[in-house]
C-alpha positions in Angstrom: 4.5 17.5 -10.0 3.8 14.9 -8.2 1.1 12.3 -7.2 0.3 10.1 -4.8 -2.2 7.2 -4.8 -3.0 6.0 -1.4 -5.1 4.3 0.9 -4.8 3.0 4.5 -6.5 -0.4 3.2 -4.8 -2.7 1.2 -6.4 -4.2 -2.3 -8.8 -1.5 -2.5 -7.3 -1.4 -6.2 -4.5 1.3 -6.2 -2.0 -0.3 -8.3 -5.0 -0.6 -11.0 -6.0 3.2 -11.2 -2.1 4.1 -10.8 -1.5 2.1 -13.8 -4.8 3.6 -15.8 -3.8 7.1 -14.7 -0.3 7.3 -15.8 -1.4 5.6 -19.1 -4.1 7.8 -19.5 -2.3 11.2 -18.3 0.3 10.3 -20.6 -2.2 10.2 -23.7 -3.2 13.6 -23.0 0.3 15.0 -23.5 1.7 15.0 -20.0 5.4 13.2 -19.3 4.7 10.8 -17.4 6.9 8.7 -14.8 5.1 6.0 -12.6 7.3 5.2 -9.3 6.1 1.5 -7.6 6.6 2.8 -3.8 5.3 -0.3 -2.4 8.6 -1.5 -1.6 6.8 -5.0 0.6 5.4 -6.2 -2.2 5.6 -4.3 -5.6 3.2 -5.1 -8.2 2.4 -2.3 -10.4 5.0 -3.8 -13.1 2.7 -6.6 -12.9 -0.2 -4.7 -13.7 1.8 -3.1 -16.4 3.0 -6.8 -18.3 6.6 -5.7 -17.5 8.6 -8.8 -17.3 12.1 -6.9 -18.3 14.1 -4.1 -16.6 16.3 -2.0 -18.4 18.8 -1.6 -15.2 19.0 -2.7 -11.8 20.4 -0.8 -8.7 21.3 -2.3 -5.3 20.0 -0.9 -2.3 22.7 -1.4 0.5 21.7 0.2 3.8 21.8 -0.9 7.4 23.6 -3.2 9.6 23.4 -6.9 10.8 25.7 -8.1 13.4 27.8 -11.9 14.1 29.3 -13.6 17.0 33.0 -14.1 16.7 33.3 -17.7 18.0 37.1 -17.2 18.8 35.8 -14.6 21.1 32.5 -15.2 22.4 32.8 -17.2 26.3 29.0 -18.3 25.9 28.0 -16.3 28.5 24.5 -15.6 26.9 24.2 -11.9 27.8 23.4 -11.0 24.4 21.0 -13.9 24.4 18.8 -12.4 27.1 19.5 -9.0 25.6 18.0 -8.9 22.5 14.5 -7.8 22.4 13.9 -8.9 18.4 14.5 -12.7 19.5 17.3 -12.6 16.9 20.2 -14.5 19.1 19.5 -18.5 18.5 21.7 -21.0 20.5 22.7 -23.9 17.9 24.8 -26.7 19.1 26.0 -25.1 22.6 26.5 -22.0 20.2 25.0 -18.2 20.2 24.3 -16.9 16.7 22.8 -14.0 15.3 20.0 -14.5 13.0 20.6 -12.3 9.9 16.7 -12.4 9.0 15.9 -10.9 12.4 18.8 -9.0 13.4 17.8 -4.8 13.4 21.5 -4.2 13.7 20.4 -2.0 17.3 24.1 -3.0 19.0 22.4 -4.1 22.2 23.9 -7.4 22.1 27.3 -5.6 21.8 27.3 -3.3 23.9 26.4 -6.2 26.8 29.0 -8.5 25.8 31.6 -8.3 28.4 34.3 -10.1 25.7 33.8 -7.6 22.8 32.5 -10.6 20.4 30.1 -9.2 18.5 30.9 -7.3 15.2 28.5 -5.9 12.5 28.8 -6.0 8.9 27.6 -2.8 7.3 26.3 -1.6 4.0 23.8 -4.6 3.7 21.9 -5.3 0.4 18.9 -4.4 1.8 17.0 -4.1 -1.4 16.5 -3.7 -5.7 15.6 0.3 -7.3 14.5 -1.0 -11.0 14.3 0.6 -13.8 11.9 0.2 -17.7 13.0 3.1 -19.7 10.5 2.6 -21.8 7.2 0.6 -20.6 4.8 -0.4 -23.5 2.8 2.5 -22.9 5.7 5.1 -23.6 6.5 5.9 -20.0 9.3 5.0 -17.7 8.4 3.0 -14.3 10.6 3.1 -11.1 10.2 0.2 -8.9 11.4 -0.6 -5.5 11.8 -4.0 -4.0 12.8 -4.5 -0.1 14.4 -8.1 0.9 12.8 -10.0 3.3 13.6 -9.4 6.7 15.2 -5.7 5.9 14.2 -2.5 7.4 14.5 1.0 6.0 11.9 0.3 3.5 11.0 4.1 3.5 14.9 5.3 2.7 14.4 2.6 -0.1 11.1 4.5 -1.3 13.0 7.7 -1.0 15.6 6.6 -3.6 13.5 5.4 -5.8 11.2 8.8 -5.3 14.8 10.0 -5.9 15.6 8.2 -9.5 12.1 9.1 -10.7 12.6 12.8 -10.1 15.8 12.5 -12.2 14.1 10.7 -14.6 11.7 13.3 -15.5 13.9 16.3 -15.1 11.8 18.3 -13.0 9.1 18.1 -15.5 6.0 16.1 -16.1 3.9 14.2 -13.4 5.2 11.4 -11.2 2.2 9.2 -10.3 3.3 7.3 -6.8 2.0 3.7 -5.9 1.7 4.1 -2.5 1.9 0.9 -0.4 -1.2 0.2 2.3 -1.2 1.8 5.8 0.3 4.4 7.2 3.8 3.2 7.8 7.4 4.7 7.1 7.2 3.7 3.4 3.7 5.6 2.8 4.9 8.8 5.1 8.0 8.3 2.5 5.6 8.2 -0.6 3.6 11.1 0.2 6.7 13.2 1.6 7.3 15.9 -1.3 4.0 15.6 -2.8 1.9 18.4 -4.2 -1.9 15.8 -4.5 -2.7 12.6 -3.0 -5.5 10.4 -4.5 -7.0 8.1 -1.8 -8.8 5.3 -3.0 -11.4 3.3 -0.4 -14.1 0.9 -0.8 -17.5 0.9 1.1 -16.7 -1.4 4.2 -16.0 -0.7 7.4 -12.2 -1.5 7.5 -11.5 0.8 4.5 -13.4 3.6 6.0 -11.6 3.3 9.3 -8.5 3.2 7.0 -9.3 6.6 5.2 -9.5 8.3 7.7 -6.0 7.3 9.1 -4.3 8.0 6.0 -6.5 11.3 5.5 -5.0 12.6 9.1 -1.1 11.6 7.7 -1.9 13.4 4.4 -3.3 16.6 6.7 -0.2 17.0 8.5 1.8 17.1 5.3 0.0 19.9 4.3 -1.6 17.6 0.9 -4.7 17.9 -1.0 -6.8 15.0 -1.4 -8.7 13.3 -3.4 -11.1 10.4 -3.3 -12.0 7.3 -5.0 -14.4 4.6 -4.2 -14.2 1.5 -5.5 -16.7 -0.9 -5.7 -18.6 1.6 -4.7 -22.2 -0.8 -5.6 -21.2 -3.4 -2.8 -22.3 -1.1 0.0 -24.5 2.3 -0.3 -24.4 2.8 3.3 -20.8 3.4 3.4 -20.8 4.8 0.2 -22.8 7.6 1.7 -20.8 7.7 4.9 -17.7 8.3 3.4 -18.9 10.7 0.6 -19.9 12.8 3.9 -16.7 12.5 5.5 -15.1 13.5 2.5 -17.2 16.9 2.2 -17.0 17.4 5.8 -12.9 17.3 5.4 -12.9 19.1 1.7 -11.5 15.8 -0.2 -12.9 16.4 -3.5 -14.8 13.3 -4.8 -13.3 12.5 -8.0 -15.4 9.3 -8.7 -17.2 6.2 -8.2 -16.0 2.9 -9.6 -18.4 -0.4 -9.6 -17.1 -4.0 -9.2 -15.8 -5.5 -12.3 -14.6 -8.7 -13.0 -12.6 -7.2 -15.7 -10.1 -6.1 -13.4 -8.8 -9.6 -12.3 -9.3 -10.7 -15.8 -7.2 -7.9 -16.9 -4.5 -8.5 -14.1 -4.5 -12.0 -15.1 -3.3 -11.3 -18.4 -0.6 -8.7 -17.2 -2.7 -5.5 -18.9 -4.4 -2.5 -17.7 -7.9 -3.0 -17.6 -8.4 0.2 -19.7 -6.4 -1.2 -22.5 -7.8 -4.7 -21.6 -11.6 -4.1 -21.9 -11.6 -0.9 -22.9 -15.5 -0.7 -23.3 -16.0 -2.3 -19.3 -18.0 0.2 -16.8 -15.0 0.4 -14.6 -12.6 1.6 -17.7 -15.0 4.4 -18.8 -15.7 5.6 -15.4 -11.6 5.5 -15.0 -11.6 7.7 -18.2 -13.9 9.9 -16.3 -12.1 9.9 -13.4 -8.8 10.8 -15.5 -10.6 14.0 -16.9 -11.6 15.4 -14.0 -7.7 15.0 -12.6 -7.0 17.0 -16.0 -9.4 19.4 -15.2 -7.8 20.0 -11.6 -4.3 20.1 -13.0 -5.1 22.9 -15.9 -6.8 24.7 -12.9 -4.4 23.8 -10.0 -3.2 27.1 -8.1 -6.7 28.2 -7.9 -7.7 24.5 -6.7 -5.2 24.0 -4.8 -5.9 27.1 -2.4 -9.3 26.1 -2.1 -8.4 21.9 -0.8 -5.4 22.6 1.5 -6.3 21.3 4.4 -6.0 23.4 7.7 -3.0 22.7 9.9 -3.2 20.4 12.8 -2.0 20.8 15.8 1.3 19.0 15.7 1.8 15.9 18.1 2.9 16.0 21.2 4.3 12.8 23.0 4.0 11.8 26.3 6.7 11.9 28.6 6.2 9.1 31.2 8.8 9.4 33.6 10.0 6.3 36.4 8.5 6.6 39.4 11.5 7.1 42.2 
């Protein structure tokens, strides 16, 4: 099984209850598997104290392309051309910024010389791998380089390593980066239960609602977490209506804590950190009701699938003759 924790806001405090979940699932006899599919900027190993991998794959994907200078007559066609503004002229010279450069072959297929080639197979990104994390369960983490695209085929594989990993048994818990781009649509593809995790502001409500409609058209059950849930009651009770309103079953209420930044300061979870804090016993909480859904899930799970949408349409603007 596997599940997702996601929000459309970013630092609303996923990595945290990804970290106490899988720690605390895995106590209660599940095999666990955490997979980091925040690809941008992974930090659930950080979270975790994990300062060693076990193994490291390469991530080669994509293309980036380069001016042959014995070719090129400087005509600056793939200059104009290139709508990512990754063609730089240096010294009376056209090159091809590799940062930039979305490997499209516009500039190529303008050049009236044939000067531009592409190299292919780019390291693109890192898949690592802990066997054997401190808290007896193996973590999956994906790292994208700057500047790469195809950040979601680099969640994929590592959604990929994890599933091998557990052998089609146990729970994969999914870090889920923020938003609702290709990475997170990659995150919650193949997912039986999402956990969405907001805060009481305006931005993070706006947010859930975003990610709630992405989860809805993959046919997912959520569930809901608010953190910091005593900064705001108005919102608080805004989105607890929403949540009814769309059947996302309210799995808990978290206050602010200082012990989480303490906690992530130390690279520790804060449920092994301050165990005895408010925010670790209401995570406990939390945890226990997820049991109680999983021990109960094909009755549950008929009664929070969310209805089908109707499926989206685009526009077709045609030029005007």
């Amino acid at each position: 099984m596997e599940i997702v924790i996601a929000s459309g806001k970013g630092g609303v405090g996923k990595s945290t209850i990804a970290a106490s979940l899988a720690i605390l699932l895995g106590n209660s006899g599940y095999r666990v598997i955490a997979v980091d599919a925040d690809a941008e900027a992974p930090n659930l190993h950080l979270v975790l104290g994990i300062n060693k991998w076990d193994r490291i794959i390469e991530f080669r994907e994509g293309r980036i392309g380069f001016i042959r200078d014995d070719k090129c007559i400087y005509c600056g066609y793939c200059y104009d051309s290139c709508v990512f503004s990754a063609i730089e002229e240096r010294n009376g010279k056209y090159v091809i910024n590799p940062w930039i450069c979305e490997g499209c072959f516009t500039c190529s297929f303008v050049c009236p010389v044939k000067a531009i080639s592409f190299k292919y197979n780019v390291l693109a990104g890192y898949i690592r791998i802990a066997y054997n994390t401190p808290y007896r369960f193996p973590l999956v983490s994906s790292e994208i380089k700057p500047g790469r695209p195809n950040s979601g085929k680099l969640v994929t594989e590592a959604k990929n390593l994890g599933r091998t990993i557990s052998g089609g048994k146990g729970i994969i818990i999914i870090d889920a980066a923020a938003g609702i781009g290709c990475q997170v649509i990659a995150s919650l593809a193949g997912t039986q239960l999402a956990i969405l995790v907001a805060e009481p502001t305006p931005a993070s409500f706006s947010d859930l609602k975003r990610i709630h409609k992405l989860t809805k058209h993959f046919g997912i059950p959520s569930t809901l977490i608010i953190n910091k849930y005593d900064l705001n009651e108005e919102y608080v009770s805004k989105i607890i209506e929403y949540a009814e309103k769309e059947n996302i079953e309210l799995l808990g209420l978290i206050p602010y804590d200082d012990s989480v930044p303490k906690s992530m300061a130390i690279g520790k979870p804060v449920i092994h950190a301050y165990p005895n804090s408010d925010i670790a016993k209401e995570i406990i909480k939390i945890a226990n009701k997820l049991l109680t859904i999983l021990r109960n899930w094909n009755n549950w799970k008929l009664e929070h699938i969310p209805e089908k949408i109707e499926p989206f349409i685009p526009i077709i603007i045609k030029p005007e003759k």
